[in-house]
N, CA, C and O of each residue as an XYZ file, in Angstrom:
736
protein
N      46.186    -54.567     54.357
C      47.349    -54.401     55.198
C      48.225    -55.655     55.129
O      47.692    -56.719     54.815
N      49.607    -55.598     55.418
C      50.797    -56.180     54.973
C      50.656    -57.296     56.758
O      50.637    -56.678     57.822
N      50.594    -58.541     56.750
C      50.456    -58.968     57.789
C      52.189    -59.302     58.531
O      52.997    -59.498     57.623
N      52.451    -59.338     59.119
C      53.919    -59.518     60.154
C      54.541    -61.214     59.783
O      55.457    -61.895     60.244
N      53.780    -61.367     59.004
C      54.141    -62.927     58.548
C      54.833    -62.470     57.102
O      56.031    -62.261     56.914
N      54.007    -62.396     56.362
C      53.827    -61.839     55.012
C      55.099    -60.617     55.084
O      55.358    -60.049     54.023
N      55.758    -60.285     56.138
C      56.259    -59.191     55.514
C      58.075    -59.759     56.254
O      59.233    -59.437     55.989
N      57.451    -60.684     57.206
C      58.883    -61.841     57.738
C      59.240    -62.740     56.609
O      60.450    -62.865     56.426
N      58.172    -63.618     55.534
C      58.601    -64.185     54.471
C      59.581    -62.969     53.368
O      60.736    -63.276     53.071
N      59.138    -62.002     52.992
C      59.347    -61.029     52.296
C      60.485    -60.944     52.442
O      61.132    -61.131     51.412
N      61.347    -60.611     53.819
C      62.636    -60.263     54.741
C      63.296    -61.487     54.773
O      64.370    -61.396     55.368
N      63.062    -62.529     54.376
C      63.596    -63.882     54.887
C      63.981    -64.353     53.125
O      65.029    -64.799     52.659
N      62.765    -64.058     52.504
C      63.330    -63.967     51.058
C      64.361    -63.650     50.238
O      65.216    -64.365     49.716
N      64.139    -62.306     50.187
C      65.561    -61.246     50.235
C      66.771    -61.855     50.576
O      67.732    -62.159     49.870
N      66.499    -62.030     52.194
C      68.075    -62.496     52.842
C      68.753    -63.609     51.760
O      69.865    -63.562     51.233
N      67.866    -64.456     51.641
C      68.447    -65.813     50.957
C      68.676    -65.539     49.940
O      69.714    -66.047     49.516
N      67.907    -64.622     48.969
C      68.174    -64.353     47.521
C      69.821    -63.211     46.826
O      70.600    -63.287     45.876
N      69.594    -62.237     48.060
C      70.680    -61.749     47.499
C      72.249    -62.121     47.746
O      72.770    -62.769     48.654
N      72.896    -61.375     46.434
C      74.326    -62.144     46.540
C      75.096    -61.465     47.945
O      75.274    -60.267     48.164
N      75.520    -62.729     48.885
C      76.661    -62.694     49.755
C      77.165    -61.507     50.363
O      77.131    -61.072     51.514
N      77.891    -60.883     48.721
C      78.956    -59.748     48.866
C      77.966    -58.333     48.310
O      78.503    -57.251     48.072
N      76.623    -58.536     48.177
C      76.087    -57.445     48.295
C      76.028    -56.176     49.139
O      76.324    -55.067     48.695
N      75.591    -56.438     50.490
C      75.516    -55.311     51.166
C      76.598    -56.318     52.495
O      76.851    -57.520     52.568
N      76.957    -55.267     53.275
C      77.560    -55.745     55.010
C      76.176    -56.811     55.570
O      76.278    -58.016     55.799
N      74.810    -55.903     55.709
C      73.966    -56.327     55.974
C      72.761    -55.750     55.658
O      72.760    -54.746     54.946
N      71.349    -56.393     56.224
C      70.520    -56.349     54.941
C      69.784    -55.332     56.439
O      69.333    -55.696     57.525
N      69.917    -54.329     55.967
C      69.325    -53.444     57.467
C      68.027    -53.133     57.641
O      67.791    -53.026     58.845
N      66.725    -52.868     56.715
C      65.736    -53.284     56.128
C      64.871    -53.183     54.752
O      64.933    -52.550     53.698
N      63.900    -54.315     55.447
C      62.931    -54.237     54.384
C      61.534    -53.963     54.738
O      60.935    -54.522     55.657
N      61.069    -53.106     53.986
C      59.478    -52.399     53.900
C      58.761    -53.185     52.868
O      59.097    -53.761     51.833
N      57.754    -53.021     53.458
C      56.524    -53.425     51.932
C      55.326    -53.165     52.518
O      54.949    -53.487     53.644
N      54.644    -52.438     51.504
C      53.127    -52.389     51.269
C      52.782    -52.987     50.389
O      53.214    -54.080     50.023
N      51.547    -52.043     49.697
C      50.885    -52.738     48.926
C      51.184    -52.607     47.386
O      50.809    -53.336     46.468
N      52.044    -51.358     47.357
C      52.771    -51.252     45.747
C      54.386    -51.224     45.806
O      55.163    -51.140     44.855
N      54.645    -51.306     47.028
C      56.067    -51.686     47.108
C      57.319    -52.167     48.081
O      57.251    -51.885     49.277
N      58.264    -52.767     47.658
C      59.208    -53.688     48.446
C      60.172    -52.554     48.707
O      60.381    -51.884     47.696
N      60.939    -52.085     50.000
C      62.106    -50.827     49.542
C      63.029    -51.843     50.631
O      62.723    -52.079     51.799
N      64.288    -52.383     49.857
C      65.104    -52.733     50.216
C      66.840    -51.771     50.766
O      67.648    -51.169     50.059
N      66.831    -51.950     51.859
C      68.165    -51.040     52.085
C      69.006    -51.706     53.120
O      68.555    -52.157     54.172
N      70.109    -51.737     52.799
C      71.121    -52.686     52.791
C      72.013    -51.724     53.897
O      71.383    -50.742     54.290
N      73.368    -51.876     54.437
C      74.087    -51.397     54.891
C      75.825    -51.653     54.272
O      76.327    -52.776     54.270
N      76.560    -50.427     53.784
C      77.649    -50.987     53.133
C      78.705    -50.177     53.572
O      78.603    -49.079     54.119
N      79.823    -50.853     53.267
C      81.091    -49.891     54.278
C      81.557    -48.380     53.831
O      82.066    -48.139     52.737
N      81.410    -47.813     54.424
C      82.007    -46.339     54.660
C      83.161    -46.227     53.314
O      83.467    -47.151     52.560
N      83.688    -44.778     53.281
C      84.606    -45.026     52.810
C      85.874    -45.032     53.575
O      85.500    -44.785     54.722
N      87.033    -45.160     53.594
C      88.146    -45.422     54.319
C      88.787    -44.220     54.507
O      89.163    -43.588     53.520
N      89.033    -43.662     56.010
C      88.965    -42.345     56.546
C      89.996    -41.525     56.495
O      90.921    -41.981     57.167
N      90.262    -40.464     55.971
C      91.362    -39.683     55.717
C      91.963    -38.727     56.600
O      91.371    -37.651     56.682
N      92.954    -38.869     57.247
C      93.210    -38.210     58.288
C      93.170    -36.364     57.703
O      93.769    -35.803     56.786
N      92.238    -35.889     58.665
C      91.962    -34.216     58.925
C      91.026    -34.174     58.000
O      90.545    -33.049     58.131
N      90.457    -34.725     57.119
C      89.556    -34.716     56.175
C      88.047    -33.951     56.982
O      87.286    -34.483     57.789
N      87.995    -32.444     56.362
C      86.627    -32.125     56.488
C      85.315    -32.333     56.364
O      85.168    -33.182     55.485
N      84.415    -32.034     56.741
C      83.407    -32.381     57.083
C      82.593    -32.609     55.714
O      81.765    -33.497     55.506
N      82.970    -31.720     54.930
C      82.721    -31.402     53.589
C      82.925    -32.807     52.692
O      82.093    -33.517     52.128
N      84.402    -32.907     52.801
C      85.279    -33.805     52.186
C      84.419    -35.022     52.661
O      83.758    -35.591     51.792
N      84.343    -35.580     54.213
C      83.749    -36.480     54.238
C      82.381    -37.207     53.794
O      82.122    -38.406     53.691
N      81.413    -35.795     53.513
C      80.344    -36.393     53.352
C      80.647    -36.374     51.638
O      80.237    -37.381     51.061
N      81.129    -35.631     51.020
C      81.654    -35.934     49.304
C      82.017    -37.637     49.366
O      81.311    -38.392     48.698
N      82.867    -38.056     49.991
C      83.262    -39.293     50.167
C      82.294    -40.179     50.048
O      82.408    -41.147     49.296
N      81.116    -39.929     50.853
C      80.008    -40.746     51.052
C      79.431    -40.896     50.226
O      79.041    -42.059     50.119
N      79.071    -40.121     49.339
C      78.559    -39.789     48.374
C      79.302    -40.467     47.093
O      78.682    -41.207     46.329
N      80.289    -40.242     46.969
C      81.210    -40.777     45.984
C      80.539    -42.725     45.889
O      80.092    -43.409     44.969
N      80.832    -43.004     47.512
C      81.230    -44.604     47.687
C      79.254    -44.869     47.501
O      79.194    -46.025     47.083
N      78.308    -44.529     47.581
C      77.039    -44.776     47.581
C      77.059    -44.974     45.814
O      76.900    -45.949     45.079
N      77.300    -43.721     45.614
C      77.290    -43.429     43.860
C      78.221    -45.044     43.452
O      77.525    -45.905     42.912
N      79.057    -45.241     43.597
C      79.968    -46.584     42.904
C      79.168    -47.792     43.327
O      78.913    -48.650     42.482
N      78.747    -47.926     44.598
C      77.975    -48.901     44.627
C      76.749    -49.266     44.384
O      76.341    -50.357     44.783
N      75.969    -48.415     43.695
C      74.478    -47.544     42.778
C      75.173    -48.416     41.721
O      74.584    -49.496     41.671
N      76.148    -48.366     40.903
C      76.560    -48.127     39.449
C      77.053    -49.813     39.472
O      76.597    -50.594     38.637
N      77.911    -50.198     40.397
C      78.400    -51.316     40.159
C      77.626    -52.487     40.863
O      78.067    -53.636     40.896
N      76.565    -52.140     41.361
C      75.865    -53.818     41.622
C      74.046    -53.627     40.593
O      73.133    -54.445     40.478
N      74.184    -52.233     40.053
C      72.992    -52.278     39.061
C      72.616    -53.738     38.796
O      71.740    -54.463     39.268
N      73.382    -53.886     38.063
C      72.997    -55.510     36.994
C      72.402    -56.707     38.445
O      71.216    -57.023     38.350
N      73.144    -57.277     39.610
C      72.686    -57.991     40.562
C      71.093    -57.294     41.083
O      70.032    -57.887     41.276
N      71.414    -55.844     41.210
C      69.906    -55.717     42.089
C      68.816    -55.340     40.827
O      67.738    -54.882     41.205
N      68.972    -55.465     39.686
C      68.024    -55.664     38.798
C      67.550    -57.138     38.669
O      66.332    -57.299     38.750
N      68.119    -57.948     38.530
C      68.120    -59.320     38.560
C      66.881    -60.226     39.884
O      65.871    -60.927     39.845
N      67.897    -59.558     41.022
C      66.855    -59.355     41.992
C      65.472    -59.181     42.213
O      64.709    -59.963     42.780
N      65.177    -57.892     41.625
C      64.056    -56.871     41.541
C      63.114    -58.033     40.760
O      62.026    -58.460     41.147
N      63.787    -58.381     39.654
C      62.553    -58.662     38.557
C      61.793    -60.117     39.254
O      60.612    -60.467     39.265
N      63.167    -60.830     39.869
C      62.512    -62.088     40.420
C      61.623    -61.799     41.824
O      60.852    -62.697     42.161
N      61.690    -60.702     42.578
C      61.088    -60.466     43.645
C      59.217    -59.869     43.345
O      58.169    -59.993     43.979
N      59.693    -59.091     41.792
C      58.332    -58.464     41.360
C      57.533    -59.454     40.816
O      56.312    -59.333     40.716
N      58.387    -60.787     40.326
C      57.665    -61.347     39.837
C      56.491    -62.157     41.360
O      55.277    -62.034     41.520
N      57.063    -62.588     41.833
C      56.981    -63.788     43.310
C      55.825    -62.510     43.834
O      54.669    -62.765     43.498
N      55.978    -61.432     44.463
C      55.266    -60.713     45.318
C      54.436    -59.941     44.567
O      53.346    -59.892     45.136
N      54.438    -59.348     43.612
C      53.164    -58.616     42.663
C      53.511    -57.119     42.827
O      52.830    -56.153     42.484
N      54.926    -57.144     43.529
C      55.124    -55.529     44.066
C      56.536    -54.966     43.088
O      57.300    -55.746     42.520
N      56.663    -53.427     43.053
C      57.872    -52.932     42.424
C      59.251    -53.305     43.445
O      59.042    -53.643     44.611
N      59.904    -53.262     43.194
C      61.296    -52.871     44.432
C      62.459    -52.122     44.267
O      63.404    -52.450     43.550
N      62.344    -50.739     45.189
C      63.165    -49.886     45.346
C      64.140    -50.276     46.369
O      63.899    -51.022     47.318
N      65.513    -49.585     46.042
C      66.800    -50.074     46.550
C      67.061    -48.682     47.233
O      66.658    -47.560     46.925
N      68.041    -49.212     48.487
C      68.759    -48.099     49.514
C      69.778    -48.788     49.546
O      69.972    -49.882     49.015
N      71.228    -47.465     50.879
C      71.693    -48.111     51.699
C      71.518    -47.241     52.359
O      70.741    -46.306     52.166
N      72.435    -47.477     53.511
C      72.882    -46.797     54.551
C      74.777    -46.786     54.333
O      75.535    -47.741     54.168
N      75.013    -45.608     54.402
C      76.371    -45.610     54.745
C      77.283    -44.455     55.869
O      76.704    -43.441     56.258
N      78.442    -44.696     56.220
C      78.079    -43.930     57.473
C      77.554    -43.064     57.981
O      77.831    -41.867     57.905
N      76.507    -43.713     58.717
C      75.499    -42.857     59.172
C      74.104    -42.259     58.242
O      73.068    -41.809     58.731
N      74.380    -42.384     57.000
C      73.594    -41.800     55.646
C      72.379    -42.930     55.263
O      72.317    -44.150     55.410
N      71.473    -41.952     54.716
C      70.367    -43.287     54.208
C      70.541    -42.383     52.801
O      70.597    -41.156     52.720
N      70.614    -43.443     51.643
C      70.222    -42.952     50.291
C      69.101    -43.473     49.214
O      69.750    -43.893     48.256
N      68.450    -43.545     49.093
C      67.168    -44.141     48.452
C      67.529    -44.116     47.094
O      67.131    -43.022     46.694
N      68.066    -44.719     46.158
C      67.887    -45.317     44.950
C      67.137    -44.910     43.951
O      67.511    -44.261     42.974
N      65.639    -45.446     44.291
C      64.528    -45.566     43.445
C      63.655    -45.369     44.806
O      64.031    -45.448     45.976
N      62.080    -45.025     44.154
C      60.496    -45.413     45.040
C      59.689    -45.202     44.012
O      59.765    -44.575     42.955
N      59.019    -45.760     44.466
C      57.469    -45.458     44.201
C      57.097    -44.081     44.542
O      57.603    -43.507     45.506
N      56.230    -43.538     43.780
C      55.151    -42.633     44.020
C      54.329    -42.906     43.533
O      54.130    -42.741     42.330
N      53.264    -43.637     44.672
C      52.170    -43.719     44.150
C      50.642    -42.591     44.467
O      50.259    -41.879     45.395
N      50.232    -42.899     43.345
C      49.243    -41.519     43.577
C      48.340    -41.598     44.929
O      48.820    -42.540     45.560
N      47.469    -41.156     45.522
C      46.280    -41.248     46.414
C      45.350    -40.862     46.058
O      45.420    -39.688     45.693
N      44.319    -41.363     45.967
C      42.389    -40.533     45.118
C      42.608    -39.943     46.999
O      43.154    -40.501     47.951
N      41.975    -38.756     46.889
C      41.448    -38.348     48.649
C      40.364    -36.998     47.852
O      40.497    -36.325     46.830
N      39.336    -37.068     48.895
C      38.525    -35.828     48.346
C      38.921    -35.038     49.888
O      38.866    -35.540     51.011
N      39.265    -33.868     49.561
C      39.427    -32.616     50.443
C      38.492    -31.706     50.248
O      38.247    -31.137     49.185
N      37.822    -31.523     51.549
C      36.855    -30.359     51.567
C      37.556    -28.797     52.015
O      38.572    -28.618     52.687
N      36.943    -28.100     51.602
C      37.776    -26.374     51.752
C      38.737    -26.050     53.027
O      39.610    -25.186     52.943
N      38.540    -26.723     54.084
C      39.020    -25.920     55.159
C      40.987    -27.515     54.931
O      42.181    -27.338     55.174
N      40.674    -28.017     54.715
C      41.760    -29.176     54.453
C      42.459    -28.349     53.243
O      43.509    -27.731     53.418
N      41.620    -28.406     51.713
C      42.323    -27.689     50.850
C      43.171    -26.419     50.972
O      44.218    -26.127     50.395
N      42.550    -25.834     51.747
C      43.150    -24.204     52.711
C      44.455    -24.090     53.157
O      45.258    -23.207     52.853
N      44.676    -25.346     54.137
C      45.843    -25.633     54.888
C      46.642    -26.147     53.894
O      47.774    -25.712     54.108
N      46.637    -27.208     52.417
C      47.186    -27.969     52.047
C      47.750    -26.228     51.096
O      48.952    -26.099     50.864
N      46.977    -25.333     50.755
C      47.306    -24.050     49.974
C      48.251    -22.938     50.948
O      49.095    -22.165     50.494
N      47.870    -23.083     52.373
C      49.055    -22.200     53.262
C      50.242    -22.675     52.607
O      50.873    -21.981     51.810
N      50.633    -24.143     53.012
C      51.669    -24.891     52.891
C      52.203    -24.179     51.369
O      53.411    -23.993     51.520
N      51.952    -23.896     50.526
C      52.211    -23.854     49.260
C      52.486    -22.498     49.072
O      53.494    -22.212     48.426
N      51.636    -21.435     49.605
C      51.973    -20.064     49.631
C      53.199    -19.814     50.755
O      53.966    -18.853     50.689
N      53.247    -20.823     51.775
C      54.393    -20.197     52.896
C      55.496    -21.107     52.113
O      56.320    -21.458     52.957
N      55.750    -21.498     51.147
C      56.886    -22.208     50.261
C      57.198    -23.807     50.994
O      57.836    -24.710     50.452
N      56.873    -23.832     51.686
C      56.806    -25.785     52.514
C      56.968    -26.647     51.168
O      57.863    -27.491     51.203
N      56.107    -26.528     49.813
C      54.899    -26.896     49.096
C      55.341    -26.818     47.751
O      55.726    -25.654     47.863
N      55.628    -27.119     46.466
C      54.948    -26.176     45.685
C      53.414    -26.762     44.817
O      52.958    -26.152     43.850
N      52.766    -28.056     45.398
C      51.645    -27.899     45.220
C      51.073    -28.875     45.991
O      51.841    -29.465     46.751
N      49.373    -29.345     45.989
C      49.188    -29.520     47.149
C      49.446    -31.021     46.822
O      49.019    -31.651     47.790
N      50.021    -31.989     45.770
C      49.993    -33.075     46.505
C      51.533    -33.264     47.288
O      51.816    -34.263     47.950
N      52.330    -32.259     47.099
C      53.593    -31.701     47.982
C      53.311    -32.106     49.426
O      53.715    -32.850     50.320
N      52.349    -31.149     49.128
C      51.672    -30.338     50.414
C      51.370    -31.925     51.317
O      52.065    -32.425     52.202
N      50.203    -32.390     50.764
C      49.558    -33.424     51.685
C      50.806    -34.636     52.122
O      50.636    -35.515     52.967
N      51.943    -34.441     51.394
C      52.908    -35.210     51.711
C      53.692    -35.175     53.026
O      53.839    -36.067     53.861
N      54.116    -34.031     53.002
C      54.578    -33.256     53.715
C      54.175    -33.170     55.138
O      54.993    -33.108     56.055
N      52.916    -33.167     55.292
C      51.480    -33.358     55.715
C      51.726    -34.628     56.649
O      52.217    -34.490     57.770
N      51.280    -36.154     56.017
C      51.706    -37.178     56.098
C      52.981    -37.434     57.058
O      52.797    -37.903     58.182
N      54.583    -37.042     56.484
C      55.358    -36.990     57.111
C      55.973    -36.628     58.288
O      56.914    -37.138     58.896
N      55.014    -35.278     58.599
C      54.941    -34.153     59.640
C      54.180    -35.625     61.021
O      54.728    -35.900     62.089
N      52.939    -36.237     60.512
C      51.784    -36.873     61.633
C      52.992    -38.262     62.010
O      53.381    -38.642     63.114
N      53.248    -38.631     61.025
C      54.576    -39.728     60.913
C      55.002    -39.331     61.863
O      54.322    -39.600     62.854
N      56.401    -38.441     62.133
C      56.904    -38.202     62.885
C      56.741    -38.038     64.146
O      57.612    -38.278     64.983
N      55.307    -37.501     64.450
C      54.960    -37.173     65.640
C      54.138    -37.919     66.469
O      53.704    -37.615     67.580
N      53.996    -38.750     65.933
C      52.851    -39.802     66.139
C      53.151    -41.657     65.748
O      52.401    -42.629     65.658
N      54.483    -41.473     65.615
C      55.041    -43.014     65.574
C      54.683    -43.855     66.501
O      54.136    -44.889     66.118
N      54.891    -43.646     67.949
C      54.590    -44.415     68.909
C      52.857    -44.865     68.799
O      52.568    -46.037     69.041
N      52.004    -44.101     68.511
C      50.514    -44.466     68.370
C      50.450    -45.130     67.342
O      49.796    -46.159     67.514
N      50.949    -44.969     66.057
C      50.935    -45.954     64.591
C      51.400    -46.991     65.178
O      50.624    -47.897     64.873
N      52.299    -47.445     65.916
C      53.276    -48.433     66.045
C      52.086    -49.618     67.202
O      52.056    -50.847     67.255
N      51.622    -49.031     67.632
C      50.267    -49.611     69.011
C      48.851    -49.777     67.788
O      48.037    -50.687     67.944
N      48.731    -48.797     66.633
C      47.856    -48.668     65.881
C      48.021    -50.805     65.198
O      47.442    -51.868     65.420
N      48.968    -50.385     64.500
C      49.888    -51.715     63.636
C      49.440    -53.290     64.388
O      48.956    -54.354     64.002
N      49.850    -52.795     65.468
C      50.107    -54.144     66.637
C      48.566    -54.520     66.687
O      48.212    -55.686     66.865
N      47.600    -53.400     66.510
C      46.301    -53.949     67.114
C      45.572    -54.450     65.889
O      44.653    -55.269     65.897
N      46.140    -53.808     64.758
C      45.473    -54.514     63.715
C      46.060    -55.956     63.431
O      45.186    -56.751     63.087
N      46.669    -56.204     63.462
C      47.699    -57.675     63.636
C      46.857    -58.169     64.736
O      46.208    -59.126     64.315
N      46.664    -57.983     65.649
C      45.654    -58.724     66.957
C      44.463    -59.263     66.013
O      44.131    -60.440     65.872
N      43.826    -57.984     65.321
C      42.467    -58.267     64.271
C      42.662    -59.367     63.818
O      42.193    -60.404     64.286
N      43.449    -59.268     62.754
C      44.422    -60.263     61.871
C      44.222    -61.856     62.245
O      43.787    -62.773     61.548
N      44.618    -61.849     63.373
C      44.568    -63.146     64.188
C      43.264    -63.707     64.026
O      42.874    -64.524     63.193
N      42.501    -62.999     65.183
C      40.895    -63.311     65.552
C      40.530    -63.475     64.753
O      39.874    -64.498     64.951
N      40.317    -62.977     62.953
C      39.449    -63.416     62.218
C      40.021    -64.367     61.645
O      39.318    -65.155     61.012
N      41.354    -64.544     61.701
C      41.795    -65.875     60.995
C      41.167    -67.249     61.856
O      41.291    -68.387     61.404
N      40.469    -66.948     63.178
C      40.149    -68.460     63.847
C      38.651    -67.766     63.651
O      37.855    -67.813     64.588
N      38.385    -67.279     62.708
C      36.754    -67.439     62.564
C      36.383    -68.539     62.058
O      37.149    -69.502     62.017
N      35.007    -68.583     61.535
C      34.351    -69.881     60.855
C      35.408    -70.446     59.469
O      35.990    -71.470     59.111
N      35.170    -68.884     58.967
C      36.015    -69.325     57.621
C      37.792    -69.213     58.020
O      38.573    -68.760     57.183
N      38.121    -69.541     58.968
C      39.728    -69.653     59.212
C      39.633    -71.158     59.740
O      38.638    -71.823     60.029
N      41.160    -71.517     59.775
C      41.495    -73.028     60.194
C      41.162    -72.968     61.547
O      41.712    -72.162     62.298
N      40.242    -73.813     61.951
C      39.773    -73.796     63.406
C      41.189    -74.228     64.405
O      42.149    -74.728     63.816
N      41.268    -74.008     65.959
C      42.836    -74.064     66.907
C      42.677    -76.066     66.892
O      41.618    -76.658     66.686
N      43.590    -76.518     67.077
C      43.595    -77.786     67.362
C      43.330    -77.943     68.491
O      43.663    -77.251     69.452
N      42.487    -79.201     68.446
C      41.724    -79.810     69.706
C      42.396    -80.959     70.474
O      42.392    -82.122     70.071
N      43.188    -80.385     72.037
C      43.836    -81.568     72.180
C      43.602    -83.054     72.714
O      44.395    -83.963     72.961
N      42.024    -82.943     72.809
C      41.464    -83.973     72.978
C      41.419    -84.841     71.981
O      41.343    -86.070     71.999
N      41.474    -84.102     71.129
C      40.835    -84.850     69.677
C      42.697    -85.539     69.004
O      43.021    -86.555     68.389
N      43.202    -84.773     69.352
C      44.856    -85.494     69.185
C      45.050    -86.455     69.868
O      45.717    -87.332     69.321
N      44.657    -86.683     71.082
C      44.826    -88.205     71.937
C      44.259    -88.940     71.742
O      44.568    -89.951     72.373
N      43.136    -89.074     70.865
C      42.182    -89.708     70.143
C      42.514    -91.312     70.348
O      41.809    -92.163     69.804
């Protein structure tokens, strides 16, 4: 697991590394264990009076697409020095009004052994069209517990970070300073 330090250097990295006039702002950054997903925030496009709903989100689309195409070369540059430093890939976003667009990711595989009554459900999903196969399926899956269950992951996170701590002042961690031993 990605520790709250380790993932503040990561975010603090970034900030300093990329160019200026890259994004408005750097809105976030993720990382695990196979990857960095950077997503930025960048300006809208400039609003056309009566312009439909249609029209507008084409717009969005348009201004995401130009800024995909024209900072390629900077956020490659980026990428390679970040993959090199952290050991991880890095996928690019933004946000634009209101829109999230993802770039690039990872897909990385999962080994999981499923026994019949799991495989079953992961095969509903696939016959009721959710799916069209089951590692769809278990995704899908995933995303569904995500959603519904953020607030417990989020208390889950925090307590492993508590872990985190405690064993770092074990035997084999840097013992707390002794302030007796400082007045020495």
């Amino acid at each position: 697991m990605i520790t709250a330090e380790q993932r503040e250097q990561v975010r603090g990295w970034f900030t300093g590394r990329l160019p200026d006039d890259l994004f408005e702002e750097l809105a976030e950054v993720t990382v695990d264990r196979e990857e960095i997903t950077v997503i930025g925030r960048i300006p809208g496009p400039r609003p056309v009076a009566d312009a439909s709903p249609a029209e507008r989100e084409a717009a969005v689309e348009g201004r995401v697409q130009e800024f995909r195409e024209r900072t390629r070369d900077d956020r490659i540059a980026v990428a390679r020095d970040a993959e090199h430093r952290f050991g991880r890939k890095v996928s690019w976003g933004v946000e634009c009004d209101g829109r999230r667009a993802l770039f690039t990711h990872v897909a990385a595989p999962v080994m999981t052994r499923l026994r019949q009554p799991e495989r079953q459900v992961l095969d509903t999903l696939i016959a009721g069209g959710v799916a069209r196969s089951r590692s769809e399926a278990l995704a899908w899956c995933v995303r569904l517990v995500q959603r519904h269950t953020d607030d417990w992951l989020t208390e889950l996170r925090e307590s492993l970070h508590h872990v985190q701590r405690v064993r770092a002042q074990g035997p084999d961690g840097e013992p707390p300073e002794d302030p007796a031993a400082a007045e020495g």
